[in-house]
C-alpha positions as CSV (number, residue, x, y, z in Angstrom):
1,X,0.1,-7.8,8.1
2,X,2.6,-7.8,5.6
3,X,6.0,-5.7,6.9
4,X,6.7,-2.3,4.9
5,X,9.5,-0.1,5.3
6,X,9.4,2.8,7.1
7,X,8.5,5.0,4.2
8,X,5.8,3.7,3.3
9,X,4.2,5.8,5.9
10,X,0.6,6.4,4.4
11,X,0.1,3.1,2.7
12,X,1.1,1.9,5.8
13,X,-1.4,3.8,7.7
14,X,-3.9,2.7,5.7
15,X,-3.3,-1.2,6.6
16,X,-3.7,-0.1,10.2
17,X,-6.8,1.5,9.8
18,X,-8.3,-1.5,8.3
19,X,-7.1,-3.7,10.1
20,X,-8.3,-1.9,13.5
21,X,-11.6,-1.8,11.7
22,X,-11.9,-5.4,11.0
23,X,-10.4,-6.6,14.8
24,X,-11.8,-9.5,15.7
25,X,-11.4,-10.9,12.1
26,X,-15.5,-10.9,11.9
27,X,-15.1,-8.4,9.2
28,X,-14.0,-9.7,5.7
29,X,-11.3,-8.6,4.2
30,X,-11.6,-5.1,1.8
31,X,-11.9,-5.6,-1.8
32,X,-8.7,-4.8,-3.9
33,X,-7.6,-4.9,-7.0
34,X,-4.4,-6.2,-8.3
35,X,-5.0,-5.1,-12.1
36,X,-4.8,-2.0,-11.2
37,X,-2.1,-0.9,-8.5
38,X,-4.1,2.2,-7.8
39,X,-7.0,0.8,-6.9
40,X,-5.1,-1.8,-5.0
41,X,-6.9,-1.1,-1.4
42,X,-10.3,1.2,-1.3
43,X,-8.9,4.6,-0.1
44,X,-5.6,4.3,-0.7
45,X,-5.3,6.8,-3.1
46,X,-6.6,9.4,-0.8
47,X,-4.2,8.8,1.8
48,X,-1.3,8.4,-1.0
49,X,-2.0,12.0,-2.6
50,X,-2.6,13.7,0.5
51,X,1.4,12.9,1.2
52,X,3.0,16.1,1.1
53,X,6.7,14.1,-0.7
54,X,3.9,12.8,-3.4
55,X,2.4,16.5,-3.8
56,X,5.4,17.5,-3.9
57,X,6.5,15.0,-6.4
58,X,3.6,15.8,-8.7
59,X,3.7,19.9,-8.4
60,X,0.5,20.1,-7.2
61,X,-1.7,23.6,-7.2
62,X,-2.6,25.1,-4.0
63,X,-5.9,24.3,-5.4
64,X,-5.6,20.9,-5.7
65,X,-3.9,20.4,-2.4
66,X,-6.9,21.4,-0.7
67,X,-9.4,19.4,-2.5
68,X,-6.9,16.6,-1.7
69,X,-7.3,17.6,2.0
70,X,-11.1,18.3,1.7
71,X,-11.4,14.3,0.9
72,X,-9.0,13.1,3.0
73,X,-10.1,14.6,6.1
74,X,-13.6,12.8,4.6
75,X,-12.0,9.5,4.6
76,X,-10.6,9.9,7.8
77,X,-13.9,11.2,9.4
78,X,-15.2,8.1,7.7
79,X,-12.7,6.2,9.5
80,X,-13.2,7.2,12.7
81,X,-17.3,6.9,12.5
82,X,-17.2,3.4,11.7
83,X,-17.3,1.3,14.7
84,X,-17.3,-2.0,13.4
85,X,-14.6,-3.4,15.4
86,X,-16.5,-2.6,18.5
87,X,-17.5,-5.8,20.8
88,X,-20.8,-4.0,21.5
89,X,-22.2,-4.5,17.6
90,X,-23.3,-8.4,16.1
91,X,-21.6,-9.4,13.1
92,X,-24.2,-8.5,10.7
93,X,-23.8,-5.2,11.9
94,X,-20.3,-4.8,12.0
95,X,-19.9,-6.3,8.3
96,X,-22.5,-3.6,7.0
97,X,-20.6,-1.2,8.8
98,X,-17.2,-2.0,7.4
99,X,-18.5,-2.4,4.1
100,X,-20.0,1.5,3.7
101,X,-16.5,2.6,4.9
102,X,-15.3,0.6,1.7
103,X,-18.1,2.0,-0.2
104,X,-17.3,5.7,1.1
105,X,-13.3,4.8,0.5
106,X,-14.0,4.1,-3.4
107,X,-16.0,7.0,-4.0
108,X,-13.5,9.2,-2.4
109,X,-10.7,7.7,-4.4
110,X,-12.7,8.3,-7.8
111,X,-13.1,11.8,-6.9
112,X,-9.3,12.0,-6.2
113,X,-8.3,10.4,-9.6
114,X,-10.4,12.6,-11.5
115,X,-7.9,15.9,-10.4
116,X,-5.4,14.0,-12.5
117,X,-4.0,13.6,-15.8
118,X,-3.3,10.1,-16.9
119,X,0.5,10.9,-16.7
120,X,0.1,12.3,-13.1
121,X,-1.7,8.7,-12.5
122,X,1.5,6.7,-14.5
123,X,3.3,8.6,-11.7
124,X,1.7,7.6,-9.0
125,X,1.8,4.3,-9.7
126,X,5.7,4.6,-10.1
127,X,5.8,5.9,-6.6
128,X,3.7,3.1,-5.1
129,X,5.9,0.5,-7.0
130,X,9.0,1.9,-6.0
131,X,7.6,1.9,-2.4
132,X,7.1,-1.2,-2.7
133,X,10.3,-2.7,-4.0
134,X,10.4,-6.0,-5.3
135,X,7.7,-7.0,-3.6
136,X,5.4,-5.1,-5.4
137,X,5.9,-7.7,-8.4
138,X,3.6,-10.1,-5.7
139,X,1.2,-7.5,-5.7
140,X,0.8,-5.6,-8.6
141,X,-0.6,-7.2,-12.0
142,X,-0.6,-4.5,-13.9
143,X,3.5,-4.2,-13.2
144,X,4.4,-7.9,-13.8
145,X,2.2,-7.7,-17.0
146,X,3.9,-5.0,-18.1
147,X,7.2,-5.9,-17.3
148,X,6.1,-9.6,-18.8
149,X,6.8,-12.4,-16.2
150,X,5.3,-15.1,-17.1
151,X,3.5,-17.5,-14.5
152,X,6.3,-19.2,-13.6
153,X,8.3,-16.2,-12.2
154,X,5.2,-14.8,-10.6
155,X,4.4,-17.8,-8.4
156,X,7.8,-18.4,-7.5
157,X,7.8,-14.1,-6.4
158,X,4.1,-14.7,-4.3
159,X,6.2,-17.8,-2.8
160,X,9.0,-15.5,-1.6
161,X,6.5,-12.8,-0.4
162,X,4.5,-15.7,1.4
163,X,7.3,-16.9,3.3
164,X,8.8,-13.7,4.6
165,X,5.5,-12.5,6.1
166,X,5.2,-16.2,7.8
167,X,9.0,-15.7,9.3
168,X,8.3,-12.1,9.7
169,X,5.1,-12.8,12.2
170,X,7.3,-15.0,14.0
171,X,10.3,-12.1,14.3
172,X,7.4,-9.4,15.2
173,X,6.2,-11.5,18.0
174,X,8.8,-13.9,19.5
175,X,7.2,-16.5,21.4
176,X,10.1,-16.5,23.9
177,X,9.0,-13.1,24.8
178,X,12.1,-11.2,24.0
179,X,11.7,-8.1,22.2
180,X,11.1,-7.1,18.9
181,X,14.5,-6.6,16.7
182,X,13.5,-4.5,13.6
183,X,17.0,-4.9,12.2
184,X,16.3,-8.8,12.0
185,X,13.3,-8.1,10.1
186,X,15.0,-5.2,7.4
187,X,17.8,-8.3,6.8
188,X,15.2,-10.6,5.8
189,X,13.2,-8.2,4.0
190,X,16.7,-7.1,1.9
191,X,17.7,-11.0,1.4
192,X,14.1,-11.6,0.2
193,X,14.3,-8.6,-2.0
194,X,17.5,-9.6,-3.5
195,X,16.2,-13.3,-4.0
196,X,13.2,-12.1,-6.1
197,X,15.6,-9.9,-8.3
198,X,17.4,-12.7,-8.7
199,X,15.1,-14.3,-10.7
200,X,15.1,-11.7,-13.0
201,X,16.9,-11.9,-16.7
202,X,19.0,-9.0,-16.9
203,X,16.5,-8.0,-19.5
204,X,13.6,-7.8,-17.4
205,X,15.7,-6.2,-14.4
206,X,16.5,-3.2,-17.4
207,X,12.8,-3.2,-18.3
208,X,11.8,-3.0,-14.4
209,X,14.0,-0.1,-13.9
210,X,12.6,1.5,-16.3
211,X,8.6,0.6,-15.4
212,X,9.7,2.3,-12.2
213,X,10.5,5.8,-13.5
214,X,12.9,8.4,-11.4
215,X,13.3,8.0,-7.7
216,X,10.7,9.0,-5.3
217,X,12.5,11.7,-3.0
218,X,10.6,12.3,0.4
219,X,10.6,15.4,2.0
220,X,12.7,16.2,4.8
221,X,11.0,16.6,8.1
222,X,11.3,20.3,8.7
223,X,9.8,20.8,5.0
224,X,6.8,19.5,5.4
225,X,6.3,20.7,8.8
């Protein structure tokens, strides 16, 4: 699994819960898509929107909150129902399993998107992006086409991204046995940020401050409490 910061607490808690479903690896992958950053990973944008710093972000309605909570506590019902990482289920069963999750996961999100305006949905993809950082331009189609890196650029991002996660396995899980050091892993995540914006013109660094709007502010603890 791909290391995110710290903040990215709900798309990061999504990445658990898939990857707890699939253990084992019997269990394909889900279907994402990157032309579309909100539809990146099915259910996503239930967890995202259910943030309280994002409905916070947006100026949500009371109203809308709690139809926001109605389908997340769905998805997470969903989530805990499916048992398709269990040892006790074949394959077949565990794949059709997983797969209705995913199934249950998109419908949710359409729901979700349709309590939004398109510029509520611009937003929202901001926040994700600047969640991201720069790796987000290995992830995200929609925001390297719009920012207009041409293949070159992107393969030589992907390449970046593809070589911090390889390292980054190898810093989660030392095979000496010593302990995990998180501060090794945010110095290699900053240098690997900085080498991607390095490839940048100064241009397209303008033009990719500018795709990602005004900062995301999270909510303090005791304000969401």
């Amino acid at each position: 699994m791909a290391f995110h910061s710290s903040n990215m607490a709900w798309l990061w808690l999504y990445a658990v819960c898939i990857t707890q479903l699939a253990a084992g690896g019997t269990v394909p992958e889900p279907l994402h898509s990157d032309s579309d950053t909100l539809q990146h990973r099915p259910g996503m944008l239930v967890y995202m929107v259910a943030d309280p710093s994002v409905q916070a972000d947006l100026g949500l309605s009371t109203g809308t909150k709690e139809e926001i909570e109605g389908l997340n506590q769905e998805l997470r019902t969903a989530s805990r129902n499916c048992n398709c990482g269990s040892n006790n289920q074949n394959a077949d069963d565990r794949k059709a399993q997983y797969e209705a999750f995913l199934e249950k996961a998109k419908k949710l999100d359409a729901k979700a998107r349709s309590e939004f305006s398109n510029e509520d949905l611009t937003r929202l993809r901001q926040i994700v992006w600047q969640e991201a950082g720069p790796f987000g331009l290995a992830k995200f189609d929609d925001l390297t086409g719009a920012l207009g890196l041409n293949d070159r650029k992107r393969s030589h991002i992907k390449a970046i991204v593809k070589n911090f996660n390889e390292q980054g396995k190898e810093v989660m899980y030392p095979r000496d046995g010593s302990r995990f050091d998180p501060k090794i892993l945010t110095a290699m995540r900053e240098e690997a940020d900085a080498r991607i914006l390095g490839l940048l013109s100064d241009e397209e660094r303008s033009r990719y401050k500018q795709l990602l709007g005004k900062p995301f502010q999270r909510l303090s603890k005791t304000k969401t409490k």
